[in-house]
C-alpha positions, -999 to +999 in steps of 0.1 A: -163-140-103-178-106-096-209-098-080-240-087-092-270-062-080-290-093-065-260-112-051-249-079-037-282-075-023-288-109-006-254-113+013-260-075+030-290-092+041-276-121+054-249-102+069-281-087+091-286-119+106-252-128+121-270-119+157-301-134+145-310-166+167-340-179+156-329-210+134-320-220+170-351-217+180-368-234+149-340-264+154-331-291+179-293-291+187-291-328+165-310-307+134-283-277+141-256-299+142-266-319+111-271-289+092-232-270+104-219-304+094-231-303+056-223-267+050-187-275+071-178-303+042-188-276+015-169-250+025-137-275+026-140-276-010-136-240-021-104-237-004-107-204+011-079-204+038-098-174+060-131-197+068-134-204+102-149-240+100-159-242+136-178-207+133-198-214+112-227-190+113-247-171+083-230-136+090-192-155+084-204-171+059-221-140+042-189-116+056-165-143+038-187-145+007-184-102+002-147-100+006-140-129-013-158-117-041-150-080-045-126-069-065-109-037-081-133-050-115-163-039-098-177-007-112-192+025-098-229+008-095-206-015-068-190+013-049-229+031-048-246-004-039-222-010-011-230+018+007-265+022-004-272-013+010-255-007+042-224-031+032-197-002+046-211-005+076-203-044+083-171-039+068-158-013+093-175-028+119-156-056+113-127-038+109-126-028+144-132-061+156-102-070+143-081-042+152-091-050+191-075-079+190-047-065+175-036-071+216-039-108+221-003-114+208+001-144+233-022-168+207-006-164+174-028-178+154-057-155+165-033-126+160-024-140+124-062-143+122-068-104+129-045-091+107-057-111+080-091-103+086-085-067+091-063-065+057-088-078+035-114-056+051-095-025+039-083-036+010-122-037-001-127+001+013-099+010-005-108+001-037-142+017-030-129+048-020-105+051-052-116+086-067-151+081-049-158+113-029-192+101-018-175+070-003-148+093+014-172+112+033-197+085+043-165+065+057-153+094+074-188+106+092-198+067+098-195+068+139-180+092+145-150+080+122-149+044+135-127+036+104-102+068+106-099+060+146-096+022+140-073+025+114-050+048+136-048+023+163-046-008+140-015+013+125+001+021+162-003-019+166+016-025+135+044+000+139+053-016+172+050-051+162+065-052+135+103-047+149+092-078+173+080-100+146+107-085+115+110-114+090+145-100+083+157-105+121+141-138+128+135-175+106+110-190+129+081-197+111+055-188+136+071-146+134+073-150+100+042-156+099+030-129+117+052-104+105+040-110+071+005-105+082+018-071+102+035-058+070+001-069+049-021-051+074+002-021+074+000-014+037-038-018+033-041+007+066-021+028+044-034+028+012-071+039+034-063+068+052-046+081+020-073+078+001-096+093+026-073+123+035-059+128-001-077+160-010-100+162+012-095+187+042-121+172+064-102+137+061-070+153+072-081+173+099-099+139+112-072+118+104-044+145+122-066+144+153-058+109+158-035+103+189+004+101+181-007+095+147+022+121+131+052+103+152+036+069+139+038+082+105+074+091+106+088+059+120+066+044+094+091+065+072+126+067+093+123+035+114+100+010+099+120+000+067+147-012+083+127-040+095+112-047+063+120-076+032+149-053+011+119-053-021+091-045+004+108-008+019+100+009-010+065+005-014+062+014+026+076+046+019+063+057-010+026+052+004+030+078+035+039+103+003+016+100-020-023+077-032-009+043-038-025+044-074-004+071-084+026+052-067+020+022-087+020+040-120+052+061-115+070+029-104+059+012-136+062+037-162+100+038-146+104+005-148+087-003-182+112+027-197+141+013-180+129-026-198+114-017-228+138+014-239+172-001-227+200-002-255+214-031-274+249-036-271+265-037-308+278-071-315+310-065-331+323-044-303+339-049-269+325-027-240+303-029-212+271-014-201+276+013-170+251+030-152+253+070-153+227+098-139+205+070-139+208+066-179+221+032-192+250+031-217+270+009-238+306+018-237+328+004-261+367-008-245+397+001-270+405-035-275+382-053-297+391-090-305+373-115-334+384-143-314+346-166-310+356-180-279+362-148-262+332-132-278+311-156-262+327-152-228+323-110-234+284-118-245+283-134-209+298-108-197+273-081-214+242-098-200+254-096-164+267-060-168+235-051-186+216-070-156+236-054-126+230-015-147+195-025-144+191-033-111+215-004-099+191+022-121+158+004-101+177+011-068+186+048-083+148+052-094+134+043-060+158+066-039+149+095-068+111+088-062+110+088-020+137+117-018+117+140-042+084+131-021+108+139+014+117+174-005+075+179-009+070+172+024+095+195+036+087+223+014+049+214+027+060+217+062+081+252+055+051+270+038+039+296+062+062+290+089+099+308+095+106+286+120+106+255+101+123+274+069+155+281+097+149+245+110+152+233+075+179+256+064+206+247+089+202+213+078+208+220+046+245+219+032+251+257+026+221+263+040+207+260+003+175+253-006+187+244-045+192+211-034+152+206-027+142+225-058+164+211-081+149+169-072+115+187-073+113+204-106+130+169-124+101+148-103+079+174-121+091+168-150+087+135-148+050+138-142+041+159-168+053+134-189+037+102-172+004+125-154-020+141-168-013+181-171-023+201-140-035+174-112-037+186-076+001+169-070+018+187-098+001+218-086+013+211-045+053+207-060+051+238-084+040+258-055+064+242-028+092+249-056+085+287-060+080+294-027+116+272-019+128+296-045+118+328-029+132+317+011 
């Protein structure tokens, strides 16, 4: 169900009254009670696992009732409403709420509770700051950039958490629990302060005064993965490099290719599938043999070799993808500064920048085939490679 203009409009109100005491006033306690009790049994119907039955006051409810019905359907009129009507407001309000509790580790349910609560919060001002400049700045400027210095803390919380509560290091079900809220939380903090500093200079410059925010960001990169589900590293990295819509559609234009395009081993000949340069081929063995019985077993066979190319050119396209972004960033941090061009240099084997360049211009390639011609990214790695080119 999506929201519309009037529904929108009457749970911002409502959302007004969650310090409003007056029903109180207007009630006895029995009256109060009675009332909490019938709207206690209705929410246990709708099976929304984030209501607090024993907080049950019009501001939850209202709160509740916005994030559960938002989604990435909602139009522009939705993203303009929101913060017309004041709706941004409550949401990174309550964002910081959360994040200060962030501390209370020893009750793990109410730390379960705050990342949850937090990570839904910012998974609605993400969507609404997708390609929404308006929403951007109005984020950034609301209080002094609550949201940029609440999301900074929330992701300090995260980073150091998350090695406590890894779901790869420990079966209990009370860490995994948590650390699948921790990992939740850290994507949706994330996928915000990209959007909000993607482009937009007074984002960054906000964003970069943060405290330890930069050495956050790199063991987000370096350290965090390790601690991560194998399927869930990826995505970790890949949103410190780039807007996470962008990273969704690489990824699956790669993987589509790879599903859609693969090759269809010939029946009538003996071979194998093999993985090369991260191209998929059949290649045929000098023996063939008519025998049915073998040709089953070799058809077997096929399908597992055609299974394990596929999963070793996923593996190849992911470490392509996050070591082209790790050139960028490089080649960002080189621009303008000698220092780092020597730093970087003695790294490299030979000293040779050709290495960078070369995963660059076949990233670009890529995007001009999957991008449309001349976006802002395509333009950064064009001029990071010519200026590699010219160290």
């Amino acid at each position: 169900m999506d929201l519309d203009r009037a529904s929108l409009d009457l749970m911002i109100r409502l959302l007004e009254l969650e310090q409003d005491n007056t029903a109180d006033d207007q009630l006895t306690a029995r009256e109060m009670g009675k009332v909490k009790e019938k709207i206690r049994k209705l929410c246990e119907t709708v099976h929304n696992k984030h209501l607090d039955l024993e907080n049950i006051t019009t501001g939850h409810l209202a709160m509740e009732t916005l994030l559960s019905l938002t989604s990435k359907r909602a139009g522009d009129w939705f993203k303009e409403e929101l913060r017309m009507l004041g709706g941004l407001d409550h949401i990174v309000d309550k964002v910081k709420e959360c994040v200060e509790n962030l501390g209370e580790e020893d009750d793990k349910e109410k730390l379960v509770a705050s990342l949850w609560g937090a990570e839904r919060c910012l998974r609605v001002l993400e969507s609404v700051t997708v390609h929404n400049p308006e929403n951007q700045g109005y984020l950034i400027a609301y209080k002094e950039s609550q949201l940029i210095v609440s999301s900074a803390k929330g992701l300090r919380c995260c980073e150091a958490m998350i090695q406590r509560y890894s779901r790869e290091a420990s079966h209990t079900s009370s860490c995994c629990n948590v650390g699948k809220a921790v990992e939740d939380c850290m994507r949706s903090i994330i996928g915000v302060l990209l959007n909000l500093t993607h482009d937009n200079e007074w984002g960054s410059t906000k964003t970069g005064e943060q405290e330890n925010l930069i050495v956050t960001a790199l063991n987000c990169v370096l350290r965090v993965p390790q601690y991560l589900p194998q399927e869930q590293r990826f995505d970790i990295r890949v949103l410190l490099f780039l807007q996470r819509e962008r990273a969704a559609v690489l990824a699956e234009a790669e993987t589509d290719e790879f599903i859609s395009d693969g090759p269809k081993p010939q029946p009538d000949q003996g071979g194998e599938w093999q993985e090369t340069s991260g191209e998929i081929q059949w290649v045929a063995s000098e023996n063939s043999t008519n025998d049915n019985e073998k040709e089953k077993k070799e058809e077997d066979e096929e399908e597992l070799d055609l299974n394990k190319a596929l999963q070793h050119a996923g593996k190849h396209m992911e470490d392509s993808i996050v070591a082209s972004y790790t050139a960028l960033l490089l080649g960002c941090l080189c621009q303008e500064s000698p220092i780092n061009v020597t730093a970087v240099r003695d790294i490299l084997p030979r000293g040779d920048f050709s290495i960078m360049t070369e995963m660059l211009k076949k990233f670009l390639n890529f995007m001009n085939l999957t991008c449309a011609v001349g976006t802002t990214g395509q333009k950064s790695i064009s001029r990071v490679i010519d200026y590699l080119e010219h160290c």
